[in-house]
N, C-alpha and C positions, 0 to 999 in steps of 0.2 A: 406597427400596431395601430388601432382604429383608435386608441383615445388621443395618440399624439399626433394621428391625423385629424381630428376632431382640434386640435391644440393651435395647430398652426394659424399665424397672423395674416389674413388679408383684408386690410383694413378698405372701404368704401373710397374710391375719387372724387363719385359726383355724388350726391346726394339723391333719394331716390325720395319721390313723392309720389304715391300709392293713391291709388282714385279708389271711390264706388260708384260703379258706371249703374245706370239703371239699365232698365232688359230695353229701351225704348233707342238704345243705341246699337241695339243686336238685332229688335224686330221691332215693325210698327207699334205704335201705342194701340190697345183695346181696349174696346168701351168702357170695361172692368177697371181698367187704369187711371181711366179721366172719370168715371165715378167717384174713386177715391180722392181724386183731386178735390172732384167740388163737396165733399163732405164740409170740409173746413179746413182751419188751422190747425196745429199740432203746437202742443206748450213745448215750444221745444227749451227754453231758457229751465223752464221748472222742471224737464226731463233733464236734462245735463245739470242744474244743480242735483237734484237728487241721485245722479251716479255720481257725482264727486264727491258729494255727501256721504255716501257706502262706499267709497270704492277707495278715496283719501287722492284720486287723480285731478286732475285738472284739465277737464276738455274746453276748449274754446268751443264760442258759438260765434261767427260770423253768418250777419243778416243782411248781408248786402256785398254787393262785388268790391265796393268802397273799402268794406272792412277788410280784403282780403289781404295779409301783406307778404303773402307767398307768392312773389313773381309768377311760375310756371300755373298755380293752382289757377291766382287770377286770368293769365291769359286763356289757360284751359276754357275756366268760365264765359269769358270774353266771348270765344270762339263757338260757345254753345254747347260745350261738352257739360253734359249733366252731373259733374261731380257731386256728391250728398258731403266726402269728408276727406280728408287726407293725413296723413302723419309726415310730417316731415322730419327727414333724420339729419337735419343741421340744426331746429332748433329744438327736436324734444315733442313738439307741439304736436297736440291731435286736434283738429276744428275742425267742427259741423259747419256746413252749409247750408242756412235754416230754408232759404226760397225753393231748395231742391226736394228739399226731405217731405214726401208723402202723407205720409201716417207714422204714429207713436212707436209702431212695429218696426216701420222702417229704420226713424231715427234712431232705436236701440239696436237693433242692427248693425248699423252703421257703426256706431258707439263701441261693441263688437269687433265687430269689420278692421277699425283704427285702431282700437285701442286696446285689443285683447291679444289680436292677432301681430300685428306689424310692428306695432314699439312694444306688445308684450314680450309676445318670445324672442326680441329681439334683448330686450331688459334681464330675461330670466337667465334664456342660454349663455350673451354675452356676444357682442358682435361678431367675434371672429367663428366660435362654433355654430353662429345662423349662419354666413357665410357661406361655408362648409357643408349645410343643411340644403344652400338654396342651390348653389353646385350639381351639390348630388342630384337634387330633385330637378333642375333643369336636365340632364342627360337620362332621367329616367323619364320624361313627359314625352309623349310622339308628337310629332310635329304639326299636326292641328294644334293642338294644346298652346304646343308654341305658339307658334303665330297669332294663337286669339291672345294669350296676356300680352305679345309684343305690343298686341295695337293700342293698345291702355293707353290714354292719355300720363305724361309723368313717365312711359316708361320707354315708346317713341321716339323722344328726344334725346337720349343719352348718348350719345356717342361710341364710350367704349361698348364691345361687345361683352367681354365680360360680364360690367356691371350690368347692359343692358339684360342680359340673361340673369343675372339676380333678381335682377328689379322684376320681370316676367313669372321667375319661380314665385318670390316674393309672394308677388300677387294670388297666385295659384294656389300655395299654402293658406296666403288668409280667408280663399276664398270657401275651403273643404268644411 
């Protein structure tokens, strides 16, 4: 029956860090993009206190690559990959990555993106029935699909296949 398959335990090996890649790693930057750039700054400290503030969560802001103490996130960065934020499911944590984030839009997005999507329905449903979730949805996605959340930085590296295919749907869910 569907709820006691929904019930069943498969609990996470590796830990899955979930990017927000911006479109500049999918297609060239346009003008439009680097306009937004030089606009300005983004309060990004006063944006993420005031979600915490309504929301009762606790997103990090990391403003520097120094700040970063997510291994995989930091090398990401390193490496050039555009991260804006990630969740990681060993420590709980959602952080922004203020040098990436665009505009107000984007960083609530993102905020979104982290923490609505990845550690929310992960929180709500309970790890073992996202699991279950992200399963199903990887065998339902066609294989473009695949291969574009495969390349996600964070999801790349994983070894098992398995997880890696969680980590993929994962991403795909948080993305709709």
């Amino acid at each position: 029956d569907n709820w006691e398959y929904w019930k069943e335990r498969e609990g996470l090996n590796e830990p899955v860090i979930s990017d927000r890649r911006t479109e500049e790693q999918i297609a060239p930057e346009t003008k439009e993009q680097k306009a937004v750039e030089a606009e300005g700054a983004v309060d990004v400290q006063g944006i993420v206190a005031e979600w915490n503030a309504k929301t009762g969560e606790e997103v990090q802001v990391a403003n520097s690559v120094e700040e970063v103490a997510n291994a995989e996130a930091r090398t990401a960065i390193e490496q050039g990959v555009k991260i804006k934020g990630w969740y990681d499911t060993r420590t709980g944590e959602v952080v922004v990555y203020a040098p990436n984030v665009k505009s107000a839009e984007d960083l609530v997005l993102t905020i979104v993106h982290e923490n609505v999507s990845h550690k929310g329905l992960r929180d709500t449903l309970g790890e073992d029935i996202y699991n279950k979730m992200c399963d199903k949805t990887w065998e339902m996605m066609d294989e473009a699909t695949r291969a574009k959340y495969e390349s996600y930085a964070g999801v790349n590296s994983i070894k098992d296949e398995t997880e890696r295919h969680r980590a993929a749907a994962d991403e795909y869910i948080a993305s709709i």
